[in-house]
C-alpha positions in Angstrom: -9.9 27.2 -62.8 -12.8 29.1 -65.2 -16.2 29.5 -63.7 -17.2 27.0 -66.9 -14.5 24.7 -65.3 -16.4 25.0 -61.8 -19.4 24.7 -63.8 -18.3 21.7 -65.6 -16.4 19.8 -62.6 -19.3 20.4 -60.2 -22.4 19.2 -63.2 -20.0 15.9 -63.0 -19.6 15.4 -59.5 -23.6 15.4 -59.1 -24.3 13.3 -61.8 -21.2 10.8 -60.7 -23.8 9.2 -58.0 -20.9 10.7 -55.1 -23.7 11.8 -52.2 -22.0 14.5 -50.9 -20.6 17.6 -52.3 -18.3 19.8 -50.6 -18.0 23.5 -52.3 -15.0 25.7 -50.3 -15.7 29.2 -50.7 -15.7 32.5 -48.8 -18.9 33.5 -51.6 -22.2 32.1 -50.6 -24.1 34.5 -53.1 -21.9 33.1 -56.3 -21.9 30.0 -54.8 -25.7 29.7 -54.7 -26.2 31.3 -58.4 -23.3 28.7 -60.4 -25.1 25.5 -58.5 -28.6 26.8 -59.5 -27.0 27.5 -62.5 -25.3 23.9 -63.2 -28.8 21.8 -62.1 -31.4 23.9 -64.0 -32.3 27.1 -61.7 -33.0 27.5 -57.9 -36.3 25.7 -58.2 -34.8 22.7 -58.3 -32.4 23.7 -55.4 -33.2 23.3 -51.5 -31.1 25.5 -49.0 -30.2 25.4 -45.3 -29.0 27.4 -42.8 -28.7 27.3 -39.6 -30.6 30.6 -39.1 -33.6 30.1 -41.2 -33.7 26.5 -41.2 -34.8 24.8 -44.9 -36.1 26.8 -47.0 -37.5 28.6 -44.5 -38.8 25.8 -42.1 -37.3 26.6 -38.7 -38.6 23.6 -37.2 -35.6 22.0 -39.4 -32.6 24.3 -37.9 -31.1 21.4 -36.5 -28.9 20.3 -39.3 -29.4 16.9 -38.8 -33.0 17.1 -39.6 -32.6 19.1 -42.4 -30.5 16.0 -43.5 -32.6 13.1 -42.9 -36.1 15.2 -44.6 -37.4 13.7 -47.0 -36.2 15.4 -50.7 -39.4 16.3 -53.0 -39.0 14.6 -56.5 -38.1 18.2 -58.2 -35.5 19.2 -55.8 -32.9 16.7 -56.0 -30.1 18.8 -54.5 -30.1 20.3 -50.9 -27.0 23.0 -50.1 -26.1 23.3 -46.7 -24.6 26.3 -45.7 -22.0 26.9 -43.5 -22.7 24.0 -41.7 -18.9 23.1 -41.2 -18.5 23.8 -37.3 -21.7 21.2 -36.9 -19.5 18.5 -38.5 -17.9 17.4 -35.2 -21.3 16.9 -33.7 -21.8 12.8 -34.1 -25.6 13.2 -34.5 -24.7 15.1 -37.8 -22.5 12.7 -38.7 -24.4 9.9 -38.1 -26.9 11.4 -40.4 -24.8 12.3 -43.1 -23.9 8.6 -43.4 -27.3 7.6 -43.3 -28.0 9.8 -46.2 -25.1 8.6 -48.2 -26.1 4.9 -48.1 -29.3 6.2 -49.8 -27.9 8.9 -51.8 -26.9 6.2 -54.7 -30.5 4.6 -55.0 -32.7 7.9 -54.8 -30.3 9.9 -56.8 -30.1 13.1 -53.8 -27.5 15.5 -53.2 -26.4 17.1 -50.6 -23.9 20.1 -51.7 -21.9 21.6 -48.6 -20.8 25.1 -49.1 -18.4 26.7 -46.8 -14.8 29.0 -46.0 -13.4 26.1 -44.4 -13.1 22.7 -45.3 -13.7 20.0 -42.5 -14.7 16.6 -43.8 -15.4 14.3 -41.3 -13.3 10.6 -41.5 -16.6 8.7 -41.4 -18.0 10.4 -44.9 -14.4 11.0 -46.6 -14.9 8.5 -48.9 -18.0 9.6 -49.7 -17.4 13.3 -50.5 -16.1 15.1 -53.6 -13.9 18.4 -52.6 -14.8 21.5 -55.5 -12.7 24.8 -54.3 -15.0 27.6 -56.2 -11.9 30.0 -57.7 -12.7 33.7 -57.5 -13.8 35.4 -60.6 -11.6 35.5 -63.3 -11.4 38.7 -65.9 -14.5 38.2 -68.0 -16.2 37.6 -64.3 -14.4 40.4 -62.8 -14.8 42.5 -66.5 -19.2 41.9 -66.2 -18.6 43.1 -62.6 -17.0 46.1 -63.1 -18.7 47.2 -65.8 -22.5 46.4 -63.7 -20.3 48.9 -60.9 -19.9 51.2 -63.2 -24.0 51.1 -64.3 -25.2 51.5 -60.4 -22.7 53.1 -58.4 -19.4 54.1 -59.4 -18.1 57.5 -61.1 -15.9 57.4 -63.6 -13.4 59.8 -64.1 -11.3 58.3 -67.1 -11.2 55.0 -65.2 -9.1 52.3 -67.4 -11.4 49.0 -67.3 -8.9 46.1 -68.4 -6.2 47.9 -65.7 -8.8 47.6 -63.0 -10.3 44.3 -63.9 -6.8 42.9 -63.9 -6.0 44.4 -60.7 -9.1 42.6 -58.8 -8.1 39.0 -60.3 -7.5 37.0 -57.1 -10.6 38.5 -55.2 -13.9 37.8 -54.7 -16.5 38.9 -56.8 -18.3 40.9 -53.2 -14.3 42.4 -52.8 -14.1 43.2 -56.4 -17.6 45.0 -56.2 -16.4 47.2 -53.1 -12.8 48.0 -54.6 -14.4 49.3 -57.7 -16.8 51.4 -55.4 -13.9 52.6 -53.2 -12.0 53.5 -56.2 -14.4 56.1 -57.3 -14.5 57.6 -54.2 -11.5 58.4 -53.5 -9.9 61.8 -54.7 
């Protein structure tokens, strides 16, 4: 799958009313940029973790709370991340349920973005799986060549032989291979 795939699977999934979205990646950073990028920028994005709380409010750490508060009208869509080894914690479910019997009417979504996929039974039904690929060669081809801009030293490097030897990684392993690369002697 394209990143205009991703793009174009994950734009339908939040305007098809499903509540919950359920992104499996190892790339937070991409992750973040395509979902900002698919509903308009990251204004109109909220984000949780479980370090800093939402958007910044560590009084809502708990990811149930960050759950149940209340969505202003121009953020729509709130991305949890990581939040996957909280999912066993009934509280969290409980509240995830909650939110999808009023997800439908107020038109919220909650977008979960993590490495490994763990869907509780209660929301199932409720959630729409999106695996994010890795980069594919025009990704990994705008990658190399910003690499080649900031950091890496070129010594007759051939870019189509590299960029089709990173296909398969992430955009964050693509970035260090081509650094490695001009390093090495």
């Amino acid at each position: 799958m394209s990143k205009k795939a991703f793009l174009a699977e994950l734009k339908a999934a939040l305007g098809s009313g499903a509540p919950i979205v359920y992104v499996v990646t190892h790339e937070e950073e991409r992750a973040r940029a395509l979902i900002a990028e698919c509903v308009g920028g990251a204004d109109h994005v909220m984000s949780w973790t479980s370090t800093r709380g939402l958007d910044g409010d560590a009084s809502l750490r708990l990811p149930a709370l960050a759950i149940a508060a209340p969505f202003p009208a121009n953020k729509r869509v709130r991305v949890l991340y990581d939040v996957h080894p909280q999912l066993a914690e009934p509280h969290v479910v409980r509240a995830l349920r909650d939110f999808s019997l009023t997800a439908k009417s107020s038109g919220n979504v909650l977008v979960l973005v993590s490495p490994i996929v763990v869907i509780p039974v209660e929301i199932d039904r409720d959630t729409t799986l999106i695996d994010l690929p890795f980069p594919d060669a025009a990704e990994a081809g705008a990658l190399f060549d910003v690499e080649l801009i900031h950091f890496v030293r070129t010594r007759g490097f051939k870019r189509d032989v590299f960029v089709r030897g990173a296909l398969g990684l992430t955009a964050n392993e693509i970035s260090r291979a081509f650094r490695l690369a001009s390093e090495i002697d």
